[in-house]
N, CA, C and O atoms as CSV, one atom per row, in Angstrom:
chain,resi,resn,atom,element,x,y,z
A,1,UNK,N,N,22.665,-33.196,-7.076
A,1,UNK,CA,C,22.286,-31.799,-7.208
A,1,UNK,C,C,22.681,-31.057,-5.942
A,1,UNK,O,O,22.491,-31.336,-4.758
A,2,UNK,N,N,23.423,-29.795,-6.671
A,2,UNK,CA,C,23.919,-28.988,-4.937
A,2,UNK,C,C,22.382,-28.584,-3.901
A,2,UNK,O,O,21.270,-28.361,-4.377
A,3,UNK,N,N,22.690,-28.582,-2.631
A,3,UNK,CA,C,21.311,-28.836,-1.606
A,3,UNK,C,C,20.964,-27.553,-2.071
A,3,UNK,O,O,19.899,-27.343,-2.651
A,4,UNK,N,N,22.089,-26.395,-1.774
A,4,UNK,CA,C,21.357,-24.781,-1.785
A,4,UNK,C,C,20.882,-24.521,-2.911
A,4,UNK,O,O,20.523,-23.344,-2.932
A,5,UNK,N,N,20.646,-25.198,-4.157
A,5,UNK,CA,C,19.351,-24.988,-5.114
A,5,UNK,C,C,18.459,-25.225,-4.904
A,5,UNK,O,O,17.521,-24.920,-5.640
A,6,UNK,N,N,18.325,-25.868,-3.820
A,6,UNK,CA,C,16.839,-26.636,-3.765
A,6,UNK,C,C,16.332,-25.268,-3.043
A,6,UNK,O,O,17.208,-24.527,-2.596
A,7,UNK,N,N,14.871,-24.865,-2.893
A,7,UNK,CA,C,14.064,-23.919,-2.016
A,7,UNK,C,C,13.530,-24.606,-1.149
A,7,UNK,O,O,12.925,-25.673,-1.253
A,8,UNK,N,N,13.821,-23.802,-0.020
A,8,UNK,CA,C,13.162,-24.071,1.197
A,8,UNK,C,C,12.228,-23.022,1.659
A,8,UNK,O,O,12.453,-21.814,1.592
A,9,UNK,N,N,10.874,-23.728,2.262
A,9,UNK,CA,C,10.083,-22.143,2.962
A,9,UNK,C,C,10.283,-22.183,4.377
A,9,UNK,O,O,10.329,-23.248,4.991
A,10,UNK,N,N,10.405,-21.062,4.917
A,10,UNK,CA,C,10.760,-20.841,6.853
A,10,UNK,C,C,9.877,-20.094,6.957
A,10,UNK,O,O,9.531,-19.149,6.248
A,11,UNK,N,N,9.204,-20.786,8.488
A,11,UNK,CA,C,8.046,-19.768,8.878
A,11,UNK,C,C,9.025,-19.496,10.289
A,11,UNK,O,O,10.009,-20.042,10.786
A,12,UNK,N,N,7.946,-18.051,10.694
A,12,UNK,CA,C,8.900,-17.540,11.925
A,12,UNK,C,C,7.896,-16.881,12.475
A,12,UNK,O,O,7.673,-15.770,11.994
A,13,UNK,N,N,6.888,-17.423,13.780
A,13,UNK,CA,C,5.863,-17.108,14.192
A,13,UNK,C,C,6.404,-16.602,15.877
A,13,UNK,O,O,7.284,-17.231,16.465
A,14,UNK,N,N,5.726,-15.411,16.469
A,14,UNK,CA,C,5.941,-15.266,17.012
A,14,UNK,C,C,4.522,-14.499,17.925
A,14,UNK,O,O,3.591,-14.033,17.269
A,15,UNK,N,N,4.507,-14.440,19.623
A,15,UNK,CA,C,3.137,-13.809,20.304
A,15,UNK,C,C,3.237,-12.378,20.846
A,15,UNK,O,O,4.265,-12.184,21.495
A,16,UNK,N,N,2.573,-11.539,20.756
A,16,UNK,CA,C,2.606,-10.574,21.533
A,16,UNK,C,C,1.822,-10.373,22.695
A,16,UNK,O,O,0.638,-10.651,22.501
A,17,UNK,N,N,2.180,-9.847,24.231
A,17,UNK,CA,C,1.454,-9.631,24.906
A,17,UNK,C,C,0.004,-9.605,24.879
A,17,UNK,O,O,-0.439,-8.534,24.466
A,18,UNK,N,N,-1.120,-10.730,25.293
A,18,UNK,CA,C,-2.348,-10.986,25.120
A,18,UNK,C,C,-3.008,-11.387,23.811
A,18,UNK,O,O,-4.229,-11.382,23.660
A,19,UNK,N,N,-1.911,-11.824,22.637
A,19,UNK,CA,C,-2.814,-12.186,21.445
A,19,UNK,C,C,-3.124,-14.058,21.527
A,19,UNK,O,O,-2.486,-14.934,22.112
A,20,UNK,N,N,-4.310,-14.132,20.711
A,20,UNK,CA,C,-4.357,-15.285,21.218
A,20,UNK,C,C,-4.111,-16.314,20.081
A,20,UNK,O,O,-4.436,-17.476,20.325
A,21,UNK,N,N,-3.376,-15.919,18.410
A,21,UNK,CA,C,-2.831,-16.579,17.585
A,21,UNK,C,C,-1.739,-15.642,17.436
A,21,UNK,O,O,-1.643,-14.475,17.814
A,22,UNK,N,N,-0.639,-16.663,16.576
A,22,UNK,CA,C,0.710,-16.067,16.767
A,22,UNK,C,C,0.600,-15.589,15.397
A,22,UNK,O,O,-0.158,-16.134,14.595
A,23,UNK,N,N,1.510,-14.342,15.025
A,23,UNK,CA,C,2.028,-13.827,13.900
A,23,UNK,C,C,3.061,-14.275,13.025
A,23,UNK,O,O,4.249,-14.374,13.332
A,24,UNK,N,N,2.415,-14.609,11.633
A,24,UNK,CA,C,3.527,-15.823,10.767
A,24,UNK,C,C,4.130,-14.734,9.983
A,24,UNK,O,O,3.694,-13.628,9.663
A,25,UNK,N,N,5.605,-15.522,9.681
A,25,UNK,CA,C,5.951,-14.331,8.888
A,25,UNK,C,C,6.355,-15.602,7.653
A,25,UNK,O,O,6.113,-16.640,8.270
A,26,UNK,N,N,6.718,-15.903,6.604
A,26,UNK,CA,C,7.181,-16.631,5.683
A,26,UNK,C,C,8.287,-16.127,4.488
A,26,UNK,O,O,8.284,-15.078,3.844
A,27,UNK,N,N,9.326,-17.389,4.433
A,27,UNK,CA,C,10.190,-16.173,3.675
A,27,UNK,C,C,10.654,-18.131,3.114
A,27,UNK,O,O,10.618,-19.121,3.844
A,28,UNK,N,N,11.042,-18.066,1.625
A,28,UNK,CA,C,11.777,-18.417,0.465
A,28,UNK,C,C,13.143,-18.783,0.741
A,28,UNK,O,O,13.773,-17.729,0.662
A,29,UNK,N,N,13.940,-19.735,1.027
A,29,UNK,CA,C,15.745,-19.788,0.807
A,29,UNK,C,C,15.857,-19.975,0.409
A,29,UNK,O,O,14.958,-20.716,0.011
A,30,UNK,N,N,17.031,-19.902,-0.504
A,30,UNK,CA,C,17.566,-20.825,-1.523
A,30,UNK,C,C,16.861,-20.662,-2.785
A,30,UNK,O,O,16.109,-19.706,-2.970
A,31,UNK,N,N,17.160,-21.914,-4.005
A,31,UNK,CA,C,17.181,-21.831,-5.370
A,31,UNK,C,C,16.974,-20.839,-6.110
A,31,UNK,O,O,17.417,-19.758,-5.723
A,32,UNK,N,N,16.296,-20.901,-7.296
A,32,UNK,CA,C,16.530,-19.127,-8.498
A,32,UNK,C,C,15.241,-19.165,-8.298
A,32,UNK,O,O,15.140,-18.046,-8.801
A,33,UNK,N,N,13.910,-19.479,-7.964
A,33,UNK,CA,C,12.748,-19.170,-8.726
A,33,UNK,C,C,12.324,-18.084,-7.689
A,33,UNK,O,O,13.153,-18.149,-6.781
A,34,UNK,N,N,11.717,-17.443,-7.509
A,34,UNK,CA,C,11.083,-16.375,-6.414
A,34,UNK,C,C,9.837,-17.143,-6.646
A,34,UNK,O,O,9.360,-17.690,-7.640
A,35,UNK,N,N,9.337,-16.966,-5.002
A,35,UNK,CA,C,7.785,-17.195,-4.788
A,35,UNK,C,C,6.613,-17.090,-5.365
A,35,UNK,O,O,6.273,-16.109,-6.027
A,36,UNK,N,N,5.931,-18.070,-5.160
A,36,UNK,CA,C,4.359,-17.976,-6.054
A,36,UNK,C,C,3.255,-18.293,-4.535
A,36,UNK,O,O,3.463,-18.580,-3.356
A,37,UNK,N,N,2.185,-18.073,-5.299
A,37,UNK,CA,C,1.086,-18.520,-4.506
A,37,UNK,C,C,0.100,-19.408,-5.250
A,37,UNK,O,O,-0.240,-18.876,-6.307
A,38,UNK,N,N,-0.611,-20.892,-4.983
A,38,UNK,CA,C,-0.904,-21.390,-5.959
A,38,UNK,C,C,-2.345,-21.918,-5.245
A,38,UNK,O,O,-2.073,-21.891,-4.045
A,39,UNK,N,N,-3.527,-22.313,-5.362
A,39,UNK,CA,C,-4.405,-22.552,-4.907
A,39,UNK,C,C,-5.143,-23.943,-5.679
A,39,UNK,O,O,-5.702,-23.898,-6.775
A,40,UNK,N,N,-4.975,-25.288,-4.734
A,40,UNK,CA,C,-5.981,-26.663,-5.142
A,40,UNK,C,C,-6.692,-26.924,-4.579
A,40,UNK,O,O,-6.545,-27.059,-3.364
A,41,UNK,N,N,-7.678,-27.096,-5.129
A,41,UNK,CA,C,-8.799,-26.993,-4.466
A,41,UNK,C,C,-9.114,-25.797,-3.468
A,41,UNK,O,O,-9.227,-24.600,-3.732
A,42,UNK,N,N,-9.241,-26.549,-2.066
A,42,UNK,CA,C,-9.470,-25.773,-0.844
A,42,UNK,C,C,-8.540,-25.038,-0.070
A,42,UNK,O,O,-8.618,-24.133,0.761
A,43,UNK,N,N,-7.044,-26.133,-0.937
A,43,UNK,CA,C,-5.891,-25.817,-0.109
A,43,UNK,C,C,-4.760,-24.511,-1.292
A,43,UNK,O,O,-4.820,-24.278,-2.499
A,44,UNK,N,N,-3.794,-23.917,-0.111
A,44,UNK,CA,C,-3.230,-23.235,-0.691
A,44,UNK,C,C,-1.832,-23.240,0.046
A,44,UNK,O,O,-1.488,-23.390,1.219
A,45,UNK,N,N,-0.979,-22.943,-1.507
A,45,UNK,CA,C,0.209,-23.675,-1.245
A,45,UNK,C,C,1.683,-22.203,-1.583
A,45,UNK,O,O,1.430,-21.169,-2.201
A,46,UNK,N,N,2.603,-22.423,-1.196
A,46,UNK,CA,C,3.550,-21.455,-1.500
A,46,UNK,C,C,4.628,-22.367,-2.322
A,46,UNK,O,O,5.261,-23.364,-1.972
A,47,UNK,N,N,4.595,-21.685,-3.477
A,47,UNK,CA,C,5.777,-22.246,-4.314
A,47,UNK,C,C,6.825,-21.543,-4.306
A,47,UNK,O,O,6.798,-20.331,-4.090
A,48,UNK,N,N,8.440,-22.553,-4.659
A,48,UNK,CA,C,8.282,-23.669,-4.786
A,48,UNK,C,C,8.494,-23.919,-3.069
A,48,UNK,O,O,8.691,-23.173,-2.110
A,49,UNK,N,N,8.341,-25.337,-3.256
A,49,UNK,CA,C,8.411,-26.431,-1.690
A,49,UNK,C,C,7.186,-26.629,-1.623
A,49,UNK,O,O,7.003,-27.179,-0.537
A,50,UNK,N,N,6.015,-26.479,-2.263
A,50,UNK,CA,C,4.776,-26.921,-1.768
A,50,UNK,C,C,4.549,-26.984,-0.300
A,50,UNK,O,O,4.320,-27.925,0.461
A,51,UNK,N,N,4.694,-25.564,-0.109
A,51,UNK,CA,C,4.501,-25.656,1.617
A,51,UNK,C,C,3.248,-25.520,1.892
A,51,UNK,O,O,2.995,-24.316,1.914
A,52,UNK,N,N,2.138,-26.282,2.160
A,52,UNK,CA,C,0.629,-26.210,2.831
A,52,UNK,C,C,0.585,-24.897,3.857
A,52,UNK,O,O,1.248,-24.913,4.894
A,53,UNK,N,N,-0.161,-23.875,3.527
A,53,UNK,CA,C,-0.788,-22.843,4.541
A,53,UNK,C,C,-1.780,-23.409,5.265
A,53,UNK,O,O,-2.704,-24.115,4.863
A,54,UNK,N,N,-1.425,-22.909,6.792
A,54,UNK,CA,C,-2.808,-23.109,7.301
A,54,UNK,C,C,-4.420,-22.224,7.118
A,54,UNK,O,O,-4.579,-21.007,7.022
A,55,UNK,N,N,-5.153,-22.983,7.114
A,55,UNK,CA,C,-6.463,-21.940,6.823
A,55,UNK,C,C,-6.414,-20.718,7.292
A,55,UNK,O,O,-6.568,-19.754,6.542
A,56,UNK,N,N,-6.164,-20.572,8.765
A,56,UNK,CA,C,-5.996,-19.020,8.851
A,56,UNK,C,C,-5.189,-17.944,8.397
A,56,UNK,O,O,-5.371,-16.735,8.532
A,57,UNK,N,N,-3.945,-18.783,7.640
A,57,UNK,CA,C,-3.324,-17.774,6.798
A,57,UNK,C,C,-3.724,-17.646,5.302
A,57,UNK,O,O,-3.160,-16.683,4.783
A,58,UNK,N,N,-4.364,-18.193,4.636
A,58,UNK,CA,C,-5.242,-17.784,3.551
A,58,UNK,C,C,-4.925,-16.568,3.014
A,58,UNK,O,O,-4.789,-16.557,1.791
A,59,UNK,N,N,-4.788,-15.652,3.541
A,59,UNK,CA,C,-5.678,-14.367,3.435
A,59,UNK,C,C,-3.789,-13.671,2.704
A,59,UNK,O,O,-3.571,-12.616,2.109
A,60,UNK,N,N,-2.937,-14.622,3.038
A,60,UNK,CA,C,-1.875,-14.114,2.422
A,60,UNK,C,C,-1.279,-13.515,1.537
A,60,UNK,O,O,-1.249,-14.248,0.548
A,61,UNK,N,N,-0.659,-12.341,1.303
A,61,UNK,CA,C,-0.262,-11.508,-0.422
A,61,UNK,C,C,1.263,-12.224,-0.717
A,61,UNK,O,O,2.027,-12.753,0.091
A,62,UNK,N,N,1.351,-12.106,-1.624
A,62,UNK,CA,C,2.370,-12.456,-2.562
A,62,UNK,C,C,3.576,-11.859,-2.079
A,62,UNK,O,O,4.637,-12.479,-2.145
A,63,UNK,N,N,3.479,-10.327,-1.442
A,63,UNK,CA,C,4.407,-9.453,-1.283
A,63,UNK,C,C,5.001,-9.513,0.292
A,63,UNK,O,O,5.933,-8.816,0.694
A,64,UNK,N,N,4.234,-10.531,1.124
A,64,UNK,CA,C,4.193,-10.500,2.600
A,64,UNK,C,C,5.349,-11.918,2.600
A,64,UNK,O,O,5.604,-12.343,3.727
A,65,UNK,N,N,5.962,-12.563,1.543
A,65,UNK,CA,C,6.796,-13.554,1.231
A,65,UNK,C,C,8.155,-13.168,0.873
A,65,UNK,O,O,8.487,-12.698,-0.215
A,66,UNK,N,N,9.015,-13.429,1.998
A,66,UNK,CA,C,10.574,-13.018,1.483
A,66,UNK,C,C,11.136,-13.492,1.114
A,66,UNK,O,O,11.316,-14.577,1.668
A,67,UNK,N,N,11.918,-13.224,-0.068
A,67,UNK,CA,C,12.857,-14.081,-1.206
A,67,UNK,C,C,14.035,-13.893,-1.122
A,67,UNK,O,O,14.464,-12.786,-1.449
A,68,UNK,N,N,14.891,-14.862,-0.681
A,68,UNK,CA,C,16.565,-15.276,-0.479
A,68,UNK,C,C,17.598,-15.962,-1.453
A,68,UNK,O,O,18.501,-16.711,-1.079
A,69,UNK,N,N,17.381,-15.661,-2.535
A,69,UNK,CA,C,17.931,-16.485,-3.464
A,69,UNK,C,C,19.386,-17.273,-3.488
A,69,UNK,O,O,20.165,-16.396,-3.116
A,70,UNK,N,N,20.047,-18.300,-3.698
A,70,UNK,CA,C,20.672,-18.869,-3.874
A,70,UNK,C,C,22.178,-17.879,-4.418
A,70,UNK,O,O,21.694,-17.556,-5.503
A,71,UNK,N,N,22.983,-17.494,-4.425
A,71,UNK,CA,C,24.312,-16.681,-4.446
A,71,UNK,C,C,25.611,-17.730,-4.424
A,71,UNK,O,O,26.197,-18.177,-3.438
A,72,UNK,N,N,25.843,-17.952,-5.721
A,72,UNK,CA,C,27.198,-18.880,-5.393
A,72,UNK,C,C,28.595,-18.177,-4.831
A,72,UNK,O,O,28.333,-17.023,-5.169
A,73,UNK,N,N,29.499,-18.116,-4.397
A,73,UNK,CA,C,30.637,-17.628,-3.654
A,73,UNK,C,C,31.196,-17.772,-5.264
A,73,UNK,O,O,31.215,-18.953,-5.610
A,74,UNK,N,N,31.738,-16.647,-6.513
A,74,UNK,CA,C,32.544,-16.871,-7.404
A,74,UNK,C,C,33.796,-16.781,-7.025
A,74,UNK,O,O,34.513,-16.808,-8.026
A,75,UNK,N,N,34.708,-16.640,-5.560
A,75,UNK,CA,C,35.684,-16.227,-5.398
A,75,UNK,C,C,36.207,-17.842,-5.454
A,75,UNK,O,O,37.103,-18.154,-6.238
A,76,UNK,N,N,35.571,-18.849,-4.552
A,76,UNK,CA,C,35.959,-19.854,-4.383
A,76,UNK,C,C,35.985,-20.441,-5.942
A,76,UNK,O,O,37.054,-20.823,-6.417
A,77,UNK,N,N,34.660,-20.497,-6.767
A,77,UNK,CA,C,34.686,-21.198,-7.748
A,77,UNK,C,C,36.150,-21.127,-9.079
A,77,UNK,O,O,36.621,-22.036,-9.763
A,78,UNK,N,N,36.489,-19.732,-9.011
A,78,UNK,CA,C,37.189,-19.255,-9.879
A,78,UNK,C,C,38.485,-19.353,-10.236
A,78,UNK,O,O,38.842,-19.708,-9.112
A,79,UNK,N,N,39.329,-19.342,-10.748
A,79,UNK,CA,C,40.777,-19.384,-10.992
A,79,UNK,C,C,41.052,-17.587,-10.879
A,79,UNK,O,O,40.813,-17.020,-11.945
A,80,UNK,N,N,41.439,-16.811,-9.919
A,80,UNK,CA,C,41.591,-15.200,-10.434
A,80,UNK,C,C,42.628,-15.396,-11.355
A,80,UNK,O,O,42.361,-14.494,-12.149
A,81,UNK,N,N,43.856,-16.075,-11.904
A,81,UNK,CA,C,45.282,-15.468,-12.355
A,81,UNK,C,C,44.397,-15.831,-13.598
A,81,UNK,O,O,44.939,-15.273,-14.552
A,82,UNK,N,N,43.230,-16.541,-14.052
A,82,UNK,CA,C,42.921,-16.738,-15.521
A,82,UNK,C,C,41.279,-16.573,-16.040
A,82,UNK,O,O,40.519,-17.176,-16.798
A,83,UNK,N,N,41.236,-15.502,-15.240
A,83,UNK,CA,C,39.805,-14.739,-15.688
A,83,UNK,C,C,39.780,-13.261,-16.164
A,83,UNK,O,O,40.197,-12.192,-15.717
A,84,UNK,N,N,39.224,-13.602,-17.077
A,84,UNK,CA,C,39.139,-12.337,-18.533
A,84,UNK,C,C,37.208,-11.959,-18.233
A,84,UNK,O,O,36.191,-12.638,-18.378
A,85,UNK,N,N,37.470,-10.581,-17.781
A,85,UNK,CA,C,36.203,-9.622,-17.362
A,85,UNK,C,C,35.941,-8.959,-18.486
A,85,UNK,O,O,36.864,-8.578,-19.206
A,86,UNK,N,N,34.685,-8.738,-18.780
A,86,UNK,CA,C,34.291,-7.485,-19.994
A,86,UNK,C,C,33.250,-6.906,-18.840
A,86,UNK,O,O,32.774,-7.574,-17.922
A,87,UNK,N,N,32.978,-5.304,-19.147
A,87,UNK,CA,C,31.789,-4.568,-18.727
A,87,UNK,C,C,31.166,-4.373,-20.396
A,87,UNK,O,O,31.800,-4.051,-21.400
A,88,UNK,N,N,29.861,-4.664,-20.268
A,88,UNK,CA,C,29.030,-4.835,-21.823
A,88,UNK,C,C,27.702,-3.961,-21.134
A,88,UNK,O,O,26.908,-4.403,-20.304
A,89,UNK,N,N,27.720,-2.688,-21.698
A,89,UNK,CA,C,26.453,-2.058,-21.668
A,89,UNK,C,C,24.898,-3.000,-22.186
A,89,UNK,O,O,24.550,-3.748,-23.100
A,90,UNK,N,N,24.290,-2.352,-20.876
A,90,UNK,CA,C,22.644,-3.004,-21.305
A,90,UNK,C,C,22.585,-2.305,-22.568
A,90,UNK,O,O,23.312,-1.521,-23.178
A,91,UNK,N,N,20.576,-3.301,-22.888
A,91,UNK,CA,C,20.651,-2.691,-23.986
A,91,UNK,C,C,19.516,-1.207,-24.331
A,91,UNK,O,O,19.040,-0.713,-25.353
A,92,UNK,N,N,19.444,-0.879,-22.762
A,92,UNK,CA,C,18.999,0.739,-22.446
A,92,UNK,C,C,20.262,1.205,-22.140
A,92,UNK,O,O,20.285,2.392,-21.814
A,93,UNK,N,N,21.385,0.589,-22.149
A,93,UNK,CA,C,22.582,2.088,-21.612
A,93,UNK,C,C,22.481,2.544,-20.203
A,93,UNK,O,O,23.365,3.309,-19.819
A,94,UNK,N,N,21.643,2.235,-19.455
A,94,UNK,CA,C,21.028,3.182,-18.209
A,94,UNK,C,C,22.541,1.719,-17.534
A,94,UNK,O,O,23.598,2.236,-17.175
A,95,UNK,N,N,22.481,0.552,-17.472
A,95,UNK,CA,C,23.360,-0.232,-16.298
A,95,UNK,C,C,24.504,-1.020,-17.525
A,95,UNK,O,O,24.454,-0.933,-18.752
A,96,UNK,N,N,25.338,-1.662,-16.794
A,96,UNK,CA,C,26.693,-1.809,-16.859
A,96,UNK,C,C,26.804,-4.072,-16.752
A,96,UNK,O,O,27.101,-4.580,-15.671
A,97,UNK,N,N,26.674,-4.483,-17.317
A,97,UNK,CA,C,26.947,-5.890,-16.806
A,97,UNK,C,C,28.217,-6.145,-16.979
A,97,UNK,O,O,29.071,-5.615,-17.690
A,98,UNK,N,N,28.246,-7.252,-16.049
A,98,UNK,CA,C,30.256,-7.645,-16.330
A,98,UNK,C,C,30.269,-9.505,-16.766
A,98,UNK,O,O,29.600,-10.408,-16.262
A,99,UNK,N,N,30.986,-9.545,-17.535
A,99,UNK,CA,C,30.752,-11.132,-17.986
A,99,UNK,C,C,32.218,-11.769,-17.522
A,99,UNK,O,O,33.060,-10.981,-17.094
A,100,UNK,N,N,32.433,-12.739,-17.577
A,100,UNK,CA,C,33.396,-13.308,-16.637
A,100,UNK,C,C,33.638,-14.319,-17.455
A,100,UNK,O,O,32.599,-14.773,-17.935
A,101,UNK,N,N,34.774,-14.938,-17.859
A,101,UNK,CA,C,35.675,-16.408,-18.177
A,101,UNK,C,C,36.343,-16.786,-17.236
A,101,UNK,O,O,37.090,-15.960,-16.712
A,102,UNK,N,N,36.294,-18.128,-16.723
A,102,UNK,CA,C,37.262,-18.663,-16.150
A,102,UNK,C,C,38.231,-19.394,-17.520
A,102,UNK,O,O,38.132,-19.255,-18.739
A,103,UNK,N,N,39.190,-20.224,-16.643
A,103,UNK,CA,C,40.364,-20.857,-17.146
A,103,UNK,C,C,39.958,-21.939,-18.028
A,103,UNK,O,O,40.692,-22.162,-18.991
A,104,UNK,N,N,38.721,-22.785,-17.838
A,104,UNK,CA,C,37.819,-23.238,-18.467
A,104,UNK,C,C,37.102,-22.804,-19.751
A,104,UNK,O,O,36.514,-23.349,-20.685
A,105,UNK,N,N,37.347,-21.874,-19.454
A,105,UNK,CA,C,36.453,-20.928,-20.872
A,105,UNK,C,C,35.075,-20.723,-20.914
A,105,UNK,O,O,34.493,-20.386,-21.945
A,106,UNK,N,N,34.474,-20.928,-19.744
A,106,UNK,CA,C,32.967,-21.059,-19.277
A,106,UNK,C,C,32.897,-19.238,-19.362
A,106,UNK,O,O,33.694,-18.497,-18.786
A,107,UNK,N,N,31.781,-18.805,-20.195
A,107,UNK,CA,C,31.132,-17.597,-20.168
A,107,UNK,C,C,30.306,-17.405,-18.843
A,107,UNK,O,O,29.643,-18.403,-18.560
A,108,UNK,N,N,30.208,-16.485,-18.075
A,108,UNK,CA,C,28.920,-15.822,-16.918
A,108,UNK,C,C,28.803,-14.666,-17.169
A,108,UNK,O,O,29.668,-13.967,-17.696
A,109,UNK,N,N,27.260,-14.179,-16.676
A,109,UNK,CA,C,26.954,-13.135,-16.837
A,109,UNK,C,C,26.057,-12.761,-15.697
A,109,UNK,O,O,25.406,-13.607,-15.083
A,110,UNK,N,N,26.030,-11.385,-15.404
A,110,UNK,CA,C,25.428,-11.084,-14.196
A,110,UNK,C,C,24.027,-10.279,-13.585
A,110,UNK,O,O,23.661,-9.868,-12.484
A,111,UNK,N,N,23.388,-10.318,-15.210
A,111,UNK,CA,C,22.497,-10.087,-15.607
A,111,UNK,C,C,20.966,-11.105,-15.647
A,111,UNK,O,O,20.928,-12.334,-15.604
A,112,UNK,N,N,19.931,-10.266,-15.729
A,112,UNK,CA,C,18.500,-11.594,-14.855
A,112,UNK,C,C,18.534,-12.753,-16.227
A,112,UNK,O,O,18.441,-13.962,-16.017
A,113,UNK,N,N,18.701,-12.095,-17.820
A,113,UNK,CA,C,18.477,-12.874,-18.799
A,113,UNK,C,C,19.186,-13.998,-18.443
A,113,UNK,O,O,18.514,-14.998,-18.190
A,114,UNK,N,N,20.450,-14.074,-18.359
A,114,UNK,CA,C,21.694,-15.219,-18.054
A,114,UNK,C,C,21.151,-15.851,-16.661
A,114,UNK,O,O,21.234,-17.075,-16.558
A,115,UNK,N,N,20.722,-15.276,-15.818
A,115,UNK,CA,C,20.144,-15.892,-14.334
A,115,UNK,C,C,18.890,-17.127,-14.742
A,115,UNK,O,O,18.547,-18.033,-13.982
A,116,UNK,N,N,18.416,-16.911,-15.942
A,116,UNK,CA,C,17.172,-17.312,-16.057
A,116,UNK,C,C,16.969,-18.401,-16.976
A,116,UNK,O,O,16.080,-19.252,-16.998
A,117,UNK,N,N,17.960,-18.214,-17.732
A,117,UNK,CA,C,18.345,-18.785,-19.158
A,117,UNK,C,C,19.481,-19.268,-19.639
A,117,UNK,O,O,19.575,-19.891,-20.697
A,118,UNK,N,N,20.423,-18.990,-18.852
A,118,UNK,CA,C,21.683,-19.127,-18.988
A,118,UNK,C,C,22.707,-18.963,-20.135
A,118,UNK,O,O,23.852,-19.397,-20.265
A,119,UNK,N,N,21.800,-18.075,-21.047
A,119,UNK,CA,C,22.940,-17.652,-22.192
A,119,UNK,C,C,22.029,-16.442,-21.932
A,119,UNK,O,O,21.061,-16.339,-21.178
A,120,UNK,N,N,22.762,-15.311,-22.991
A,120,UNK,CA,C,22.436,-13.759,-22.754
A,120,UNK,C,C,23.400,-13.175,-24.446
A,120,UNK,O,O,24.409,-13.351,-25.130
A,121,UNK,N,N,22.091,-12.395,-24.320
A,121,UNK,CA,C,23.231,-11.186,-25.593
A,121,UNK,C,C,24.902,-10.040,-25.171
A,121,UNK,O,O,25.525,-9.237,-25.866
A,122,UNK,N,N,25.079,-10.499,-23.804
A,122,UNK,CA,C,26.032,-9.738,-23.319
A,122,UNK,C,C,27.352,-10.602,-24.197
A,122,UNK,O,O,28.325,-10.253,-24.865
A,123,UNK,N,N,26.739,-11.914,-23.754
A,123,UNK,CA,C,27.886,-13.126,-23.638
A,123,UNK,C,C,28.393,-13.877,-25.254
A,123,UNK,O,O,29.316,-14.626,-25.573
A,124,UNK,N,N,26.710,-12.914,-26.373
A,124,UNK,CA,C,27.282,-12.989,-27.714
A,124,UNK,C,C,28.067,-12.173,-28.117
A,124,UNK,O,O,28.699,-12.534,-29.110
A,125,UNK,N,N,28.314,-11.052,-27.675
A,125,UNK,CA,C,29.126,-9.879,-27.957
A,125,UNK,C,C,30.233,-10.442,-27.284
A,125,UNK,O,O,30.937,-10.839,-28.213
A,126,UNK,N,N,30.719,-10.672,-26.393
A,126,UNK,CA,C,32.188,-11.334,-26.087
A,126,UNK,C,C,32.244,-12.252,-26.796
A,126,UNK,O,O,33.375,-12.414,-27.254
A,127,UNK,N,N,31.608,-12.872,-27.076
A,127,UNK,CA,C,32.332,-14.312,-28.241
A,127,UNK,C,C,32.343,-13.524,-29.545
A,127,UNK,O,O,33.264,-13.743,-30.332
A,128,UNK,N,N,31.574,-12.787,-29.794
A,128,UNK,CA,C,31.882,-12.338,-31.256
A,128,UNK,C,C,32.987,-11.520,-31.082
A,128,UNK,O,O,33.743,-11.457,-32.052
A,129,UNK,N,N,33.331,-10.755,-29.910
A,129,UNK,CA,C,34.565,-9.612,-30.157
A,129,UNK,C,C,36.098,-10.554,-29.722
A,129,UNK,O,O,37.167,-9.949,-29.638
A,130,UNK,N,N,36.014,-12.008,-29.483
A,130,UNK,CA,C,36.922,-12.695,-29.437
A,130,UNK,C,C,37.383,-13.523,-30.779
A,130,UNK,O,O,38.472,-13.996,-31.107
A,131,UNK,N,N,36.365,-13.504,-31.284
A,131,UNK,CA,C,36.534,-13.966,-32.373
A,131,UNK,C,C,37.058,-12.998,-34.097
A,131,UNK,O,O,37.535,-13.396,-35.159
A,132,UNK,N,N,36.743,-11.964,-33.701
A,132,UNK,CA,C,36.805,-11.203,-34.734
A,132,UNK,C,C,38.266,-10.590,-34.376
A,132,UNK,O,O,38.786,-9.759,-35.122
């Protein structure tokens, strides 16, 4: 399994003039899932990585957690002389997705459904308008 799927949590604590605990900051690398907060028992944990908080950070929000998600480089992955692009309107019209074939014939899409799930209604409309 490639490493940069996996999630990692980074803390980054730092002191200011006369304090006498340091200021944590916590932030997410890597893989697709965005952060959770999960509580066993006594203890409380940041998903994923099951990273143990210390008691005095407890008091932590959901929103005080920065999320870095995983971004593959498609330039490297790709063949450019044999990739066939569509732009396929959402299905509010308001944004624009672009679906991608490589030389392979592998469908992508750049949209959260396909991020999440890995097929999408963008990517049935290109197979159906290839086919027809």
């Amino acid at each position: 399994m490639n490493d940069k799927l996996n999630s990692r949590v980074l803390v980054s604590e730092f002191y200011s003039h006369g304090q006498k605990k340091p200021i944590r900051k916590y932030a997410v690398y890597g893989g697709l899932w965005p952060p959770a907060l999960t509580n066993i028992g006594s203890k409380k944990y940041i998903m994923p990585g099951w990273y143990k908080l210390p008691k005095e950070d407890h008091d932590i929000k959901l929103e005080d957690i920065a999320f870095y998600p995983y971004k593959p480089n498609r330039e490297a992955n790709m063949d450019t002389a044999a990739i066939g692009i569509w732009k396929i309107p959402s299905s509010k019209g308001d944004k624009e997705y672009t679906v991608r074939t490589s030389i392979t014939g592998s469908l992508e899409c750049e949209c959260p459904g396909y991020g999440f799930r890995r097929r999408c209604r963008h990517i049935d409309q290109v197979k159906e308008s290839l086919i027809a």
